[in-house]
C-alpha positions in Angstrom: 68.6 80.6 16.1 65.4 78.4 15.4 63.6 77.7 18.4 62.4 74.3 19.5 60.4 72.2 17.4 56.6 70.4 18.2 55.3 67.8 15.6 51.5 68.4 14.7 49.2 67.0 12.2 48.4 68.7 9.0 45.1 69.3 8.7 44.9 68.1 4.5 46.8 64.8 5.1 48.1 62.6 8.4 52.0 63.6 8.0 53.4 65.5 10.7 55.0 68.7 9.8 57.2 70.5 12.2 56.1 73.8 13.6 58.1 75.8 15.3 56.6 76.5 18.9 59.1 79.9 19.2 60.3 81.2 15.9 63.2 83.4 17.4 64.2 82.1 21.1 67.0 84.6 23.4 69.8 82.5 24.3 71.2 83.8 27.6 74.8 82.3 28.6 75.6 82.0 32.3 78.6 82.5 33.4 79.9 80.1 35.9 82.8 81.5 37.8 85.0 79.0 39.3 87.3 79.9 41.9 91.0 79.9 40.8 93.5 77.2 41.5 96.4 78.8 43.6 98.8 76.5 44.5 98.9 72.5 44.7 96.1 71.8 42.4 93.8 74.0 45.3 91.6 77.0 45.2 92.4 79.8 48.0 89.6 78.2 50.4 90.6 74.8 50.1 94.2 75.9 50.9 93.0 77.5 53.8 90.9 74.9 54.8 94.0 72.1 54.4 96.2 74.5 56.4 94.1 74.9 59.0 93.9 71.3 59.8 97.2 72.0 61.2 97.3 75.1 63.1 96.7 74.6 66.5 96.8 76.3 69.8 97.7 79.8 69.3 98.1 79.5 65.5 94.1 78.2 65.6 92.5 79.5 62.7 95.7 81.6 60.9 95.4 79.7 58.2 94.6 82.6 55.9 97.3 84.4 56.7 99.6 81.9 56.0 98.2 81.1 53.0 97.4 84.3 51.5 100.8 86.3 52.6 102.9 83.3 51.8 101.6 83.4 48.0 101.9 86.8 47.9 105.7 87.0 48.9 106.5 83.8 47.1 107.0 81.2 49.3 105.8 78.2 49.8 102.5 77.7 52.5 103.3 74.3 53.0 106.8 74.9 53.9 106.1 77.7 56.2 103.8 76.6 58.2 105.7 73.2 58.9 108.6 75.5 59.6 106.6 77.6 62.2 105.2 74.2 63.4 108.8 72.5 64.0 110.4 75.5 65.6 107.7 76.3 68.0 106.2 73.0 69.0 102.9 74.3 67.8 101.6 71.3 66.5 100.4 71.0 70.2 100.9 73.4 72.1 102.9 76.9 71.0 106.4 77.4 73.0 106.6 80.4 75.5 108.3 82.3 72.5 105.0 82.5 70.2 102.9 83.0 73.4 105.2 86.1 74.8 107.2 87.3 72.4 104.7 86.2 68.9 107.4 84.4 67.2 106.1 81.8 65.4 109.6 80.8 63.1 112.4 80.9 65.9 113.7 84.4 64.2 116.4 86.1 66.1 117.0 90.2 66.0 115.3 92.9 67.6 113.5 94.2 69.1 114.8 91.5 72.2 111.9 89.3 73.3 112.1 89.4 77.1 116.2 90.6 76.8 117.0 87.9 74.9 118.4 87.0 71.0 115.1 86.1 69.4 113.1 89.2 68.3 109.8 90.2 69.6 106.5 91.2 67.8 103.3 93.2 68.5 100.9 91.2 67.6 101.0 87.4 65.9 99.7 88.2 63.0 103.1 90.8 62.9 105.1 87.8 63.8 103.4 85.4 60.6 104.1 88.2 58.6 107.6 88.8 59.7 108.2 85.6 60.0 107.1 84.9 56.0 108.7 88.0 55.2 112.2 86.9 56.6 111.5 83.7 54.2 111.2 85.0 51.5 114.0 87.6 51.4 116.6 85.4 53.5 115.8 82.0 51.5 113.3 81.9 48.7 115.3 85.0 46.9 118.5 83.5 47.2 116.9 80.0 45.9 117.0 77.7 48.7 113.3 76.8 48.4 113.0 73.2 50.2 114.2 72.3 53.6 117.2 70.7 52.5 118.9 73.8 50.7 117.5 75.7 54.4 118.9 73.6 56.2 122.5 74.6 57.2 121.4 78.4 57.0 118.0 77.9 59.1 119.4 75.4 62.3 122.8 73.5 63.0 120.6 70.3 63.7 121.5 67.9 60.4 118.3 66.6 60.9 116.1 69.7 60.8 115.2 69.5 57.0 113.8 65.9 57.7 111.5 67.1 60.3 110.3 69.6 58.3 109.8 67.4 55.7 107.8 65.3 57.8 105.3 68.2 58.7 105.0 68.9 55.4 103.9 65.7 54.5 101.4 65.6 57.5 100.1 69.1 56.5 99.3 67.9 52.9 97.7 65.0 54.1 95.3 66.1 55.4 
């Protein structure tokens, strides 16, 4: 590759004559990495960022977890966070049942949180996880993938899929 180029007088007339000021020049290519989009037109970080707009009391800052385990098993971020956010009133405050027991999604089985039918977890990031988890085997694998094919499997309520919607819009608004 010629290098660039500088115009000088020739000494025997008044033409210019190009001369080149580097004969060979090193061409060095940067590469520019560009974080990946993962889901909704968003990188992992701006995902994070729109889910954590959401989360508040307990769930306050778990947005990774959602975002990252939810891809990872399949299932839509969006839709479980608005989930966790209907069935335990965290949009506020989180119900007795996240702050005892850490179940974020309303899941019944065992181990019993305080002797009751919904199950019990160590820690909330267990309860995300299991709660994710039970998502994606229970729903996502058997193809009911938006609130309304949930719906008569997740909660009696006829209206549940429409609240859920309604979080998910929220969530993606902001």
């Amino acid at each position: 590759m010629t290098g660039t180029l500088i115009l000088i007088p020739n000494e025997k007339t008044t033409e210019l004559e190009p001369t080149p000021l580097l004969a060979e020049a090193t061409v060095v290519e940067e590469e520019i990495e560009e974080d990946p989009i993962v889901f909704d037109g968003l990188t992992e970080e701006e995902l994070i960022a729109k889910i954590n707009k959401s989360l508040n009391s307990d769930l306050e800052g778990k947005g990774e977890l959602f975002v990252t385990y939810s891809l990872e098993k399949g299932v839509d971020p969006y839709l479980a966070v608005a989930i966790s956010l209907h069935e335990t009133g965290c949009k506020w405050e989180c119900s007795r049942l996240v702050k005892q027991c850490n179940n974020v999604g309303g899941q019944v089985g065992s181990p019993s949180c305080n002797g009751g039918s919904y199950r019990s977890y160590e820690t909330l990031d267990e309860g995300i996880k299991g709660f994710i988890d039970n998502l994606a085997r229970n729903y996502i694998s058997k193809g009911l993938t938006t609130p309304e094919e949930m719906n008569s499997k997740y909660a009696a309520s006829k209206t549940w899929a429409s609240k859920v919607n309604k979080y998910i819009e929220e969530i993606k608004a902001k």
